[in-house]
N, C-alpha and C positions, 0 to 999 in steps of 0.2 A: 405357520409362524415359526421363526427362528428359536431354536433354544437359547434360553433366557443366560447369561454370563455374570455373571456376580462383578461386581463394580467397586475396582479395589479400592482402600483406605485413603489410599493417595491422594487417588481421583476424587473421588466424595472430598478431601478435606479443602482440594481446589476449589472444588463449587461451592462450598459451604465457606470458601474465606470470599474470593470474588462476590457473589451475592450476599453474604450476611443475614443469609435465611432471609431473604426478600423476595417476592414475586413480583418475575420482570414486569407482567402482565399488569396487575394491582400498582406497581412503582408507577410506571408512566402513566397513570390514572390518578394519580396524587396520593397515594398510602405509602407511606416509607415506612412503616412501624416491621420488625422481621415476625412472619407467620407460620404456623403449624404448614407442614407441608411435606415435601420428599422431594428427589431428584427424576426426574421423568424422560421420557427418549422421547427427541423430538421425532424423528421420522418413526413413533412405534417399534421399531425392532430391537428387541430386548438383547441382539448379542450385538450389537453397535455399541462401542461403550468408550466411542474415541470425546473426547471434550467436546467435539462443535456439536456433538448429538445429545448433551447430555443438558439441562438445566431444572434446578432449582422452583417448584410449583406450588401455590396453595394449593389445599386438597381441591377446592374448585375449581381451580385450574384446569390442574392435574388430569380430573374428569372428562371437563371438558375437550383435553385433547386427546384421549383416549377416543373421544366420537370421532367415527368416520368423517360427520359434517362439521369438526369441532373448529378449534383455532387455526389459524393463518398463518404456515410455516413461516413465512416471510416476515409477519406484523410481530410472530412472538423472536424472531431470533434479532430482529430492531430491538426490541424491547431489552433482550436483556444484551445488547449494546450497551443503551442508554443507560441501563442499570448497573452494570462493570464497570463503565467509566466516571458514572459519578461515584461509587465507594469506591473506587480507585483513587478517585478526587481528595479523598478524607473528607467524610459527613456527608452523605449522600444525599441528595435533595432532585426533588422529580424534574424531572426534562420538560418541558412546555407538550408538546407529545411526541409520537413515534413519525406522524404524519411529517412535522416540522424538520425533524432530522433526514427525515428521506428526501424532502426537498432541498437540503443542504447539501446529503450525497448525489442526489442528481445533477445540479447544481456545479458540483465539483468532476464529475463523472463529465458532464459537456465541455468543460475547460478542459480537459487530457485530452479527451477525443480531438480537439480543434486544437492542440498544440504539436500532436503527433499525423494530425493530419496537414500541419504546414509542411514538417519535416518531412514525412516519409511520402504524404500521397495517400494512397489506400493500400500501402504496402507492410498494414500491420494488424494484428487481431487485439480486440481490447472485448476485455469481458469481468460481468458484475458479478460478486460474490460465485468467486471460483474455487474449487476444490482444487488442491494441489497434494500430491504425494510427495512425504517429506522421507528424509534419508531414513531416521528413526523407526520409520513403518505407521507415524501417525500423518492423517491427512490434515490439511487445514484449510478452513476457508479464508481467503481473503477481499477485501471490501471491492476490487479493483486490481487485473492484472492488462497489459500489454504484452505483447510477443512479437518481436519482426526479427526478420535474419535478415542478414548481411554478411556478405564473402562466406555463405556457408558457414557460418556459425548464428546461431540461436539465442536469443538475448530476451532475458524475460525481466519486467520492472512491475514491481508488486506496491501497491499502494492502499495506506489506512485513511481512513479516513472520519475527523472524529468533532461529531457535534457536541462541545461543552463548554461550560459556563465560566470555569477555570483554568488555567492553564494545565498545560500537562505537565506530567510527571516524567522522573526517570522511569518507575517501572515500568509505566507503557512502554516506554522506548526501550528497554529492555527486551520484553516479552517481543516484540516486534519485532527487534534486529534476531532473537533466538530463530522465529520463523522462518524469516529473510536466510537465514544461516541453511535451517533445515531444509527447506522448498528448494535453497539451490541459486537463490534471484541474483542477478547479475545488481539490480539495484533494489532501494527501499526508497520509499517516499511518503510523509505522515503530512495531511493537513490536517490543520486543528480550529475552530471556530475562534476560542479564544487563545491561541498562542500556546507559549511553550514556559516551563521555569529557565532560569538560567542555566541548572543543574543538568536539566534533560538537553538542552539545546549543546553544551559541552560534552556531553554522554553521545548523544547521537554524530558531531564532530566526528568523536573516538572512532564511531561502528561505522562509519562510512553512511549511515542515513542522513535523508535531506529534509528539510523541515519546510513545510509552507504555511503561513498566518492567513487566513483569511475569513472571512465571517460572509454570511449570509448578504450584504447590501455591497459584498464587495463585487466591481467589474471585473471581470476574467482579464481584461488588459492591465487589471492593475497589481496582479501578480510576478511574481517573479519566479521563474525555474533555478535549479541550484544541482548542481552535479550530473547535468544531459552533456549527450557523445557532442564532439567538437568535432573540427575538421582539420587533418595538417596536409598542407599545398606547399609546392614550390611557386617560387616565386623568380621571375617575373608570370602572373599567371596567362595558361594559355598558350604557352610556347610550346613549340613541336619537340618530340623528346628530343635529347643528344645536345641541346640549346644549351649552356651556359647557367646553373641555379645559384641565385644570388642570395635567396633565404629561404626558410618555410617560414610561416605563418599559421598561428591555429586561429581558427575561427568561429563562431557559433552558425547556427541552423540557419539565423537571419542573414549572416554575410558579415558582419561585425566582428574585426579582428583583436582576440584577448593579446595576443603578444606574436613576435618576430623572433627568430633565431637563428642561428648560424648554419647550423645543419637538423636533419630531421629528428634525430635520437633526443636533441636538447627539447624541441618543438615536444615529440610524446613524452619526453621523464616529466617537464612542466603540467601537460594535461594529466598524468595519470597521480601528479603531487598536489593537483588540487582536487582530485576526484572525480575527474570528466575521465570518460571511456573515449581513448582518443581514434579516431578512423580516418585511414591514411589513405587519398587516390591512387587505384589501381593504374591508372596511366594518366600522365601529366594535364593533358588536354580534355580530359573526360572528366570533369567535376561537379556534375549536377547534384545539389545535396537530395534530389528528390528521389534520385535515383540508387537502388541500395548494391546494384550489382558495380559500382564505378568506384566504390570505396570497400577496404579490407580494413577488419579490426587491428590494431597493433599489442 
């Protein structure tokens, strides 16, 4: 076993504001009261002493994960999801269960996949609760990442994803764009069950994160995307190079033109002033949005 590293003041007083001396485990079982207990490594290794390993345990818990055949890596770091976000919420009140929330993230996880599967094809990697190395030297997980390149550059979009009963907060979006920041991600993007405050939704504006509302009964077509790469064409499209260009046009994934302009420079300053990563055809005649090698990042 790893020698054991003492777990500075800092950190302890992170987990001890986050939780509220609550056990994620007990919370999502209906006990909100805070309980005797200590901070515990999920994966066992006492010199792991980064935040996503560390949480908050009654002593039976505690115990419990301690056994080889104990608790479910998985079901306890749901849990104290569930459990940060609602004292995050102010007055924490139990999640219906862990179960319920994972089929929300699931849920949400098949809309991305079938959204980036219009766009790109099979020309992207998407993966659940992924470790990422951040500048700092701490790792984080995140709920939901993507990764595709294009024109030889690498473009990664990290996404939270958050079953609650209230709206969100700034902090969350805070704590999220800091990640977004440290990881490196070219984009953020938070769904939320129930929506956002006004505050957060102005805050996240600022950071460049995107927001999406949607709850459990909603259809995946009745979402809407909010700061995905566009497309800038000359225009008349189609015409063999050296032709005559009368405008660019940017576009979405779908083919649905946001706006026209005079020359290309205006086309990208407009995408990159509303937060689209804009990607320009590599040659006039070659614009299949499906295809990632026919477009260059701008």
């Amino acid at each position: 076993m790893s020698a054991q590293r003492k777990i500075s003041a800092q950190v302890q007083q992170q987990i001890l504001f986050k939780s509220k001396r609550k056990c994620p485990i007990c919370f999502v079982n209906g006990v909100t009261e805070p309980q005797q207990g200590d901070i515990a490594h999920i994966n066992r290794d006492p010199s792991n002493n980064s935040l996503d390993n560390l949480v908050y345990l009654c002593l039976k818990h505690h115990a419990e994960l301690d056994r080889e055949d104990g608790l479910n890596v998985d079901d306890l770091k749901a849990a104290r999801v569930a459990l940060y976000d609602a004292v995050a919420n102010e007055g924490a009140q139990p999640m219906s269960s862990a179960p319920e929330w994972r089929a929300y993230e699931d849920q949400i996880t098949e809309y991305v996949r079938a959204e980036f599967t219009q766009r790109l094809d099979d020309f992207f990697k998407l993966e659940k609760n992924a470790l990422y190395p951040g500048r700092s030297g701490v790792s984080h997980e995140v709920d939901l990442a993507v990764e595709f390149t294009i024109g030889g550059l690498r473009y990664v979009t990290i996404f939270e994803i958050k079953y609650r009963r209230a709206p969100l907060g700034t902090q969350e979006i805070l704590e999220f764009s800091a990640r977004c920041k440290d990881i490196g991600a070219d984009k953020g993007v938070v769904f939320c069950s129930a929506g956002f405050s006004a505050s957060a939704a102005r805050l996240a504006k600022d950071q460049g994160i995107s927001l999406l509302h949607t709850n459990r009964n909603t259809e995946a077509s009745e979402l809407t995307t909010a700061n995905a790469c566009v497309y800038v064409e000359a225009r008349p499209k189609g015409r063999p190079e050296g032709s005559a260009i009368q405008a660019y046009v940017v576009e979405d994934h779908a083919g649905e033109v946001l706006g026209t302009f005079k020359t290309q420079k205006e086309a990208i300053d407009w995408a990159k002033a509303n937060g689209h990563p804009p990607l320009v055809a590599r040659v006039r005649h070659l614009n299949d949005k499906k295809i990632p090698d026919h477009w260059r990042s701008a």
